[in-house]
C-alpha angles and dihedrals in degrees: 000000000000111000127269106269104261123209108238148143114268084245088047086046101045085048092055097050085047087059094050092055090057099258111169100158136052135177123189155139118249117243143174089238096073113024083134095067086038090059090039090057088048079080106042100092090180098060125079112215107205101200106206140200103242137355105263089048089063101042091048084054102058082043088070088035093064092039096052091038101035074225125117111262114227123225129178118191126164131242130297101358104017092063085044098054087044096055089085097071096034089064090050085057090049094051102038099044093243123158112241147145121212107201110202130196121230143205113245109291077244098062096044112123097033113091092245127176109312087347116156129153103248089198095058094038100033097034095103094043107052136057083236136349120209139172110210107208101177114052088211078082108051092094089054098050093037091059089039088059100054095048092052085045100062101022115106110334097010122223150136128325123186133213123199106192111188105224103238088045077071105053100048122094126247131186094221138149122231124255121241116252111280111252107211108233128240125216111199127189119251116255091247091055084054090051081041090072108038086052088053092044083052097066096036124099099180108039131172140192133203128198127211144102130076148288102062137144142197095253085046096054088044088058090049087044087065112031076056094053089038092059100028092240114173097227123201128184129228126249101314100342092108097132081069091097135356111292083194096047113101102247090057120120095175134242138330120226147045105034099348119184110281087219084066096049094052093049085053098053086044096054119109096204128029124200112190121188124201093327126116102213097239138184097272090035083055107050084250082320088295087115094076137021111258130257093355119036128221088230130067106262127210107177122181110193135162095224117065089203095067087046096104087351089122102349123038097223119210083223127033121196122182111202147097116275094236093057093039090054086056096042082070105059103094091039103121103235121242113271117231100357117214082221094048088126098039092094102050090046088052098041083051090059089037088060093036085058091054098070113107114237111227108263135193118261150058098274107053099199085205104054081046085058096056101046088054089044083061097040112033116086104241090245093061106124108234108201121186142160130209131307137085086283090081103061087077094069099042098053109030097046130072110221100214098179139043115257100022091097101082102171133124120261079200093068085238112175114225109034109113103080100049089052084050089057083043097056107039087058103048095038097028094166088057125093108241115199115188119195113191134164127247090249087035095055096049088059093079101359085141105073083079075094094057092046094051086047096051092042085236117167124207132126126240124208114194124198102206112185095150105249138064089266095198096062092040090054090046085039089056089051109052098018107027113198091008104118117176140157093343097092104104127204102219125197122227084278082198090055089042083051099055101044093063078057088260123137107260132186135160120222128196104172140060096220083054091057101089109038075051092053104050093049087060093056098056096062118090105229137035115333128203116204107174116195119201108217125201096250081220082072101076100141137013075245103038154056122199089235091047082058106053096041087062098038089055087049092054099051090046085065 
């Protein structure tokens, strides 16, 4: 029986629907908008308010929330600068399939369309970057379209909603019943599309599969773990979803994305039948959409997807499945595997090149990244939880560590700098006994560098380790290559990042040699709370492959042709 209707405030209404859905976390930045909510959460004993440095920072944050929780992260902004500032985050979210809730703060419903302090129209501006935009103008139906929202939010590919809430929509009373408690909704193939594979499995002799995509979960990886081992299937993972299945188990060939293995796109080109699971065959994903003929592959494809809408939307698939990845991987458990393969040896050979491709070139310099990655490979427990943003630097990570466990790769499909840091808070705080190792650039740092304070706020303990090599590595590589010699606007001033460090109240140290790196770390990771190691990089060092210098030559040599 639905509850009696309740006279509240529309803040003390919104926090008691928050409540219902299960929230138990919020991060935010304060704002005059909605005092009204604020002072609703002072009561709200259950809920923890994160109170962040800077609106990107918060949203990012609730990003890393939702993909470590499957839940929708809440975020709450104020108005004008604060949901533009927040936008940032919000996009990773789209792109990355991420839950999330984005709250707004609004000018009075009075003062709308007329350009009034900080006023903008979230449907028109966040409109491209969000599942669905609303304005709630009665607060009687805020428990309607709260409960709307989380269910959009986590319904099909999941992604962001936002919420604008004029501010005197939430002062004013309203006699309303509660909503019930969302429940998230589950799309599961048919029988016959089930049947369908393993038909089409039946007739390969090169398949392939490819992992991405959310929802999943860890009894769902462990069910594709083994459907892959019992039909000795070579499995591969999209641009930075590669805790979606072992990169130690026997069947792995290794990501998809920014500088892959060229052994894995050619196995790839050379498959005869594709299954992808949850992920959208993206550019990155794609090689630039070279990997694969458009619209119709030269492979069999087989795509499972949450969202109808991306089923032929790129890539016609042979087999369309229209389900979530987590419902489709248990959907295969009773599928009797393929006898005798004709590919039984395919995933040893490419788990062979996967770990071929993980051995680290020689490189100039006194800090050597590879010989750093294996000493955390050795060191670090598999369920430690690696976060990183956008830049060269990461290439060191994804290539050179082995995810073991679902939920421990926080890093934006977007290519959003900055992101590192906030979904280390995030995670500290939502999974506080796992290790959270944060790599950042030096560019990329600096992006959101101020959430320290957050992090010391919230006693949140995590280590950072910054690759500072003085540039923003990315654009100079790209730079030497097009423009060889033509530097321009990608030199960077740095501060000490160990001083920085220090002076939030975190444990800094700097560290210029390889042989330094492990009595620092561990030093990090005795303090309890955030940690900065910066690491100062040769800028010759630019890829595991390349030097700056090695670029430019060649592109010089091309042009001179």
């Amino acid at each position: 029986m639905q509850d009696r209707a309740k006279t509240r405030t529309g803040g003390q209404i919104l926090v008691d629907q928050l409540r219902i859905h299960g929230v138990d976390t919020v991060f935010c930045v304060p704002g005059e908008s909605y005092l009204a909510v604020l002072d609703a959460l002072h009561d709200a004993s259950t809920l923890r308010v994160v109170s962040c440095r800077h609106e990107g920072g918060a949203a990012m944050m609730a990003d890393a929330y939702g993909k470590l929780t499957n839940k929708p992260g809440i975020c709450m902004v104020t108005r004008g600068p604060g949901a533009t500032n927040a936008s940032a985050g919000l996009h990773v979210a789209m792109q990355d399939a991420t839950p999330m809730i984005l709250f707004v703060g609004q000018v009075a419903r009075g003062q709308i369309e007329r350009e009034a302090f900080q006023e903008i129209d979230y449907r028109r501006m966040l409109g491209q970057v969000a599942k669905w935009v609303t304005e709630v103008n009665d607060s009687a139906r805020l428990p309607e379209l709260i409960a709307r929202a989380f269910a959009v939010a986590t319904s099909g590919r999941p992604g962001p909603v936002v919420i604008a809430l004029p501010e005197d929509m939430l002062t004013e009373t309203a006699a309303v019943a509660d909503a019930l408690a969302y429940k998230p909704l589950k799309s599961w193939p048919g029988v016959g599309e089930i049947q369908a594979l393993r038909n089409l499995l039946t007739e390969a002799e090169r398949p392939f599969a490819i992992l991405g995509g959310s929802p999943w979960d860890e009894e769902a990886v462990a069910t594709f773990e083994a459907f892959a081992a019992a039909n000795r299937l070579p499995v591969c993972t999209s641009f930075r979803r590669a805790d979606r299945f072992d990169n130690a188990h026997a069947c792995y060939a290794g990501d998809l994305g920014i500088g892959s293995n060229p052994k894995l796109r050619e196995q790839l080109r050379q498959a005869d039948l594709l299954i992808v699971v949850g992920a959208r065959l993206t550019e990155m994903t794609t090689v630039g959409y070279t990997l694969f003929d458009i619209p119709k592959p030269r492979q069999r494809l087989v795509h499972v997807h949450p969202d109808p809408e991306e089923l032929g939307r790129v890539y016609q698939p042979t087999l369309a499945i229209n389900a979530t990845p987590r419902e489709f991987a248990r959907s295969l458990r009773d599928l009797a595997p393929i006898e005798d393969p004709v590919w039984a040896e395919t995933p040893s050979i490419a788990h062979s090149e996967y770990l071929s491709w993980q051995k680290c070139p020689p490189a100039p310099g006194t800090i050597h990244m590879g010989d750093i990655m294996a000493w955390l490979e050795e060191n670090m427990p598999p369920e430690t939880i690696y976060t990183n943003g956008a830049g060269n630097f990461s290439v060191w990570v994804h290539r050179f560590h082995q995810y073991r466990r679902l939920g421990t790769e926080l890093a934006p499909t977007s290519g959003s700098m900055g992101y590192g840091l906030p979904a280390a808070v995030a995670a500290a705080i939502t999974r506080p006994q796992t290790p959270v190792l944060c790599v950042a650039g030096d560019g990329d740092f600096m992006m959101t560098g101020q959430e320290l304070a957050t992090a010391m706020a919230q006693k949140a303990k995590f280590t950072v380790i910054i690759v500072n090599n003085g540039m923003y590595g990315t654009i100079r590589m790209h730079q030497e290559n097009h423009y060889p010699g033509r530097v321009i606007s990608t030199d960077l001033v740095n501060p000490d990042f160990a001083a920085y460090a220090r002076s939030f109240g975190a444990h800094g140290e700097t560290v210029e040699r390889t042989a330094y790196f492990a009595a620092a770390f561990t030093r990090a990771q005795r303090f309890n709370g955030p940690s900065v190691i910066e690491l100062r990089m040769d800028p010759e060092v630019i890829t595991p492959q390349a030097t700056l210098t090695g670029l430019r030559e060649a592109a010089l040599a091309k042009k001179s042709h």
